[in-house]
C-alpha positions, 0 to 999 in steps of 0.5 A, a space after each residue: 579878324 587879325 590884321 593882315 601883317 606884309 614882310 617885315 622886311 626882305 634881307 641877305 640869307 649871309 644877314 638872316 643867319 647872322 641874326 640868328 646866331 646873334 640871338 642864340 648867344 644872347 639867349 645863351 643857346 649857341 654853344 653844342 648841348 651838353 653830354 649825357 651817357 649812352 651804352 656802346 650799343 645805343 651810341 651809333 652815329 653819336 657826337 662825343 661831348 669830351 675827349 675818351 681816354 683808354 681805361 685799360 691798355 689794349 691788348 693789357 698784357 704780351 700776347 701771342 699774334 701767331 699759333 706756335 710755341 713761346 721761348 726765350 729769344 736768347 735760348 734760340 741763339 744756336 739754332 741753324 737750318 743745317 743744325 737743329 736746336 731741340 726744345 723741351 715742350 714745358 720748360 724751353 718752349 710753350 705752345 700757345 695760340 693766337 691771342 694767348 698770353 706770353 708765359 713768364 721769362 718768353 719774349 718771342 713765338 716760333 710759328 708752328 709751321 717752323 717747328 718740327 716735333 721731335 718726340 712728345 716732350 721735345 721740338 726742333 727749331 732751324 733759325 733763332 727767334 728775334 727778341 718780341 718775334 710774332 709778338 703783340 706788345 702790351 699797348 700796342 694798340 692803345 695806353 692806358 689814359 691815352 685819348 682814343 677820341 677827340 671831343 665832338 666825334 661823330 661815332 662810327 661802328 670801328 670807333 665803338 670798338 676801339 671803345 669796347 677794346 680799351 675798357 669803355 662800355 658807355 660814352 658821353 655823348 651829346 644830347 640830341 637837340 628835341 625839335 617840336 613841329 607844328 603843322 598848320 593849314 586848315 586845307 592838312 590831313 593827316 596820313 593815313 586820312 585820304 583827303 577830299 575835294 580841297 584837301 592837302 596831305 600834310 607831308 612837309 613835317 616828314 621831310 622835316 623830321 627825316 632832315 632833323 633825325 639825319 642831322 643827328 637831333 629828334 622830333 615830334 610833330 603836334 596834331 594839326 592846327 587850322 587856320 586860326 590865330 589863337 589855336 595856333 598861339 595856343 598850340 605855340 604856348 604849348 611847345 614852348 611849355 615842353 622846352 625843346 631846343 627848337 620850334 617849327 611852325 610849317 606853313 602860315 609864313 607869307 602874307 596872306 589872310 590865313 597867313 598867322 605864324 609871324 603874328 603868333 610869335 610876336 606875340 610870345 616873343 620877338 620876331 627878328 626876320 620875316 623874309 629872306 632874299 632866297 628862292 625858293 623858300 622867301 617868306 621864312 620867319 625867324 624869332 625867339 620865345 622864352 629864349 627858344 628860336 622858332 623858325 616859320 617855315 614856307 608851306 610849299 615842300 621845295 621851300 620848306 626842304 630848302 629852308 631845312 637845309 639853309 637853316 635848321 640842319 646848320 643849327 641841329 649840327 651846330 648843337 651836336 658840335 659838328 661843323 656844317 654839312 658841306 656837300 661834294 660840289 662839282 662844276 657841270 654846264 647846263 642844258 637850258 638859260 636860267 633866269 634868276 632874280 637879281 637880288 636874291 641867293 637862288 637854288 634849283 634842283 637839277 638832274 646831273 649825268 655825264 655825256 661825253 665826258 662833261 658833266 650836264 645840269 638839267 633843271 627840274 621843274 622850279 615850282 616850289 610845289 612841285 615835290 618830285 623835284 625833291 625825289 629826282 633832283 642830284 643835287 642842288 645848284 646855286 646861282 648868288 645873289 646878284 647873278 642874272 642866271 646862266 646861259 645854256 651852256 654856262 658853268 654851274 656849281 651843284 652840291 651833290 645829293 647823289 654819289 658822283 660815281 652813280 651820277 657818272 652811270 646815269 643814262 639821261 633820256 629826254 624828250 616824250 613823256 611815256 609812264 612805262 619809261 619807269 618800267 624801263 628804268 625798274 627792269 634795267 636795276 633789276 638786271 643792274 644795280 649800278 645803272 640808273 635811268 634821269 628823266 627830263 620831259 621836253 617833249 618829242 622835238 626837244 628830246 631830238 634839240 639835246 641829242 643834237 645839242 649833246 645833252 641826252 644820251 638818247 630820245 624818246 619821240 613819237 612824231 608822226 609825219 603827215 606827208 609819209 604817214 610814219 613815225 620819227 625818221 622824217 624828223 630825224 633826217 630833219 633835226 639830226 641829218 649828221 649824226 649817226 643814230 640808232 632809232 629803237 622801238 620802246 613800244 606801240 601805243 594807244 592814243 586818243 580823247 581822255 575824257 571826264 567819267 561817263 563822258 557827259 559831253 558826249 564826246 566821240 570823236 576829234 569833231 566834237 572838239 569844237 563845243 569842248 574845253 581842250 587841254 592841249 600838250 605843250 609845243 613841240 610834244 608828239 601829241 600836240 603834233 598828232 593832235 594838229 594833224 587830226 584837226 586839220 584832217 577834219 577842217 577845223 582851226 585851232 581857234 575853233 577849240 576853247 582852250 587850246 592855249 592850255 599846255 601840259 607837260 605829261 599825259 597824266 597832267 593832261 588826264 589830271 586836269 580832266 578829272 579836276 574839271 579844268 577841261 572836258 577832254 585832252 589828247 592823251 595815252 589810255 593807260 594815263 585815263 585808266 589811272 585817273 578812272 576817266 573814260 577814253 576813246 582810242 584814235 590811233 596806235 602809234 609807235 613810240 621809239 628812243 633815239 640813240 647816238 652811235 657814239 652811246 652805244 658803248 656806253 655800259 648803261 645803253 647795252 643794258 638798256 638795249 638788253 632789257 628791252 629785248 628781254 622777254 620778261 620786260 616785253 611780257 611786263 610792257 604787253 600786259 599794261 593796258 593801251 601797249 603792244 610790246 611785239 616790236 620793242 627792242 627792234 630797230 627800225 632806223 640808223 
């Protein structure tokens, strides 16, 4: 068994990137990649590996920019509006159309609609033409041997025509920079396997793959290598024998038991980091090979796609000759305290909206696990090294993954957690493709703190009142007694016992939670809320219930825990049972309602919304999923 290896060491990203480059000019690898010749047609998006010069003048000859007649300047120089100057049709003047050559001894062209025809030989003309009138000059646009563009040029559709017009039908381009891949992980499959029980789809070296090809570079991945040190020296000696510019080794960079990647490339090379003081993404291994770089690459998706951006993006663009990517950055203020390790460069993804003329961060789940993170986030925040955090309400710097102006017409709905939330947003881009509908699950009291709070545009809650035996008002009353509100119905819903297939506890009612494993809703979730009701209602303590202190955060984590065997039953919504093929008991329907602040309601994106939800094709699509009423979404039900 290969010895266990720990961090080498753990040092400054601004340190980690210096070493790198340090080895890439030693090993001769830092300079952009030479050129080679593509068509015109192949040449998109492609960086130029020398100045282009104009092989032909554009146009190559005078040239008519208006359809009339060409003349000689000087023969028109008598010509008045109240003293018409005749013309013979083939000796003093010569019709031509737009883009046609200038015939010899003319200077100047005539609109048509100046001209009046005389006879068929003849014209008249009201005012003398100016020397080179409606004129295109040869090399007005471009001089033969003038340079057209610069070296290390990224091509763009109007560049490839400035190419074609001056007598280019190849250029010289850069070589795309060739990365090789290695997946490892006996725990990967590859699509389209579906994996069993203990199975992993291995997706990491597609969104690698998509970094690189955007970047500008190509890459290919090898098949799968296990848990296995000697496979993967192999398969490392391999790619090293197909001399790409770069190698990949996905996952295996830690230091765990199975954990082989600095091992193997120590071994056909030098390792020269292995941990950087980044999160997430900390276990990054840097190190050389035959004078190719190979880069270990964290096997959780957030930090491999962070390590992409830190570290391999910069290196295809640096190949390409480009200078590094630098993202629009904007300053917004976060919704929530971030803790951060004091001595390393941290980086979270956020969601971003726009409420009340300020710019809001919102923090996505940070396990470096959690890849829709990687789907939802607006972009990135950065909080430095040595940087506690931030405080609600502090200042941020976020680089942009989203246009600013989409951000600016984002509709932010925290609070409950509803799977139909995304039939919402789906019908709202139908209607409107400017508008778009961010997430963040806080459960139903924490969507109500960030209306208060300013941090959402509206709520979605669904809080039962034991003592008035309603849905929301109370609460409102409560949390938001000085803000004006509009409380809308989204719809009625099914709630009740998400339980395992065939329901082999024979669970079958809240009365049978005492023999149980529960999975619980986080505090202050609706659910969590209905659930201590019903408990009380059948005299029973918290306690009394095995794993009570269990919290998820969505109905579909709490049906996901019951399907894996974590738990036996939970609380939760019959559509999230249904899509885990668990068995459901139904215990109450109960009115899941958004919360929206008067002051919203001018805002394009609520009227929108507003407008779906009373749109009968989206009632119709709301109505058909299982455990949904839709007859009263879209009324108003408290202000």
């Amino acid at each position: 068994m290969a010895k266990r290896r720990i961090y080498l060491e753990d040092i400054p990203l601004d340190e980690a990137r210096a070493k790198l480059q340090a080895a890439l000019e030693s090993a001769g690898k830092a300079s952009p990649l030479p050129g080679e010749s593509v068509p015109l047609d192949e040449a998109l998006g492609r960086v130029t590996a020398e100045p282009i010069h104009a092989r032909l003048s554009s146009p190559h000859f005078h040239c008519a920019a208006m359809d009339g007649y060409a003349v000689s300047a000087a023969a028109t120089v008598s010509a008045r509006e109240t003293r018409a100057l005749a013309l013979r049709l083939g000796v003093e003047a010569f019709p031509v159309n737009t883009g046609d050559p200038l015939p010899e001894a003319t200077n100047a062209v005539i609109m048509i609609e100046n001209v009046n025809q005389a006879d068929e030989s003849t014209i008249l003309i009201y005012a003398a033409a100016a020397p080179w009138q409606h004129v295109r000059l040869m090399g007005e646009d471009m001089v033969a041997t003038e340079t057209v563009l610069q070296i290390n040029h990224q091509l763009r559709p109007v560049d490839l025509g400035a190419l074609a017009g001056c007598g280019h039908q190849q250029v010289t381009v850069r070589r795309k920079p060739r990365v090789v891949i290695i997946p490892t992980g006996s725990e990967l499959v590859a699509l389209p396997e579906r994996p069993k029980r203990g199975q992993l789809i291995e997706y990491n070296s597609l969104i690698l793959r998509g970094q690189i090809h955007e970047a500008g570079g190509e890459a290919s991945a090898t098949a799968i290598v296990g848990d296995d040190e000697t496979a993967l020296r192999q398969a490392l000696t391999d790619a090293i024998a197909a001399k790409p510019d770069l190698i990949l080794v996905l996952s295996g960079s830690s230091a765990g038991s199975h954990d082989f990647s600095a091992n193997a490339i120590k071994a056909l090379g030098d390792v020269l980091v292995h941990g950087i003081a980044v999160r997430p993404g900390h276990p990054v291994i840097i190190g050389i090979a035959s004078d190719i770089p190979v880069i270990g690459v964290p096997g959780y998706p957030v930090s491999a796609a962070l390590t992409g951006e830190l570290f391999i993006v910069p290196l295809i663009r640096q190949w390409l000759g480009l200078a590094p990517l630098q993202r629009a950055t904007i300053e917004a203020l976060s919704t929530q305290k971030i803790a951060s390790p004091i001595g390393d460069d941290d980086f979270l993804r956020v969601a971003l909206a726009e409420i009340d003329g300020r710019l809001q961060a919102t923090p996505l789940q940070r396990g470096a696990g959690v890849i829709t993170s990687l789907a939802q986030a607006d972009g990135l925040a950065h909080i430095p090294r040595f940087h506690e955090g931030v405080d609600r309400g502090g200042t941020i710097k976020v680089s942009l993954y989203r246009p600013l102006s989409l951000i600016k017409q984002t509709l932010l709905i925290m609070g409950s957690h509803d799977p139909m939330l995304d039939l919402l947003a789906t019908h709202l881009r139908k209607r409107t493709s400017d508008q778009r509908i961010a997430s963040v699950n806080v459960g139903s009291l924490g969507g109500l703190i960030a209306l208060r709070r300013g941090e959402a545009h509206l709520a979605g809650c669904h809080l039962f009142h034991p003592e008035s035996e309603t849905y929301n008002v109370p609460y409102l009353q409560r949390y938001l007694p000085n803000e004006p509100l509009e409380l809308v119905t989204f719809a009625q819903r099914e709630q009740g016992l998400i339980l395992a297939a065939g329901n082999p506890k024979g669970i079958s009612s809240i009365a049978d939670l005492r023999g149980a494993r529960y999975i619980n809703r986080q505090r202050g979730a609706g659910t969590r809320l209905l659930v201590d009701h019903l408990l009380t209602q059948h005299e029973i303590s918290a306690d009394e219930i095995a794993g009570y202190e269990h919290e998820e955060y969505t109905h579909l984590a709490v049906a996901a825990a019951v399907a894996d065997g974590i738990g036996d039953c939970g609380m939760g919504l019959r559509s999230a049972a249904e899509a885990m093929g668990l068995d459901f008991i139904g215990l109450t329907w109960e009115r899941f309602d958004l919360a929206i602040p008067r002051r919203h309601l001018e805002n394009a994106g609520i009227r929108a919304l507003l407008e779906v939800l009373r749109d009968e094709a989206f009632k119709r699509d709301l109505g058909a999923q299982k455990g949904y009423r839709s007859d009263e979404t879209g009324i108003i039900v408290g202000s």
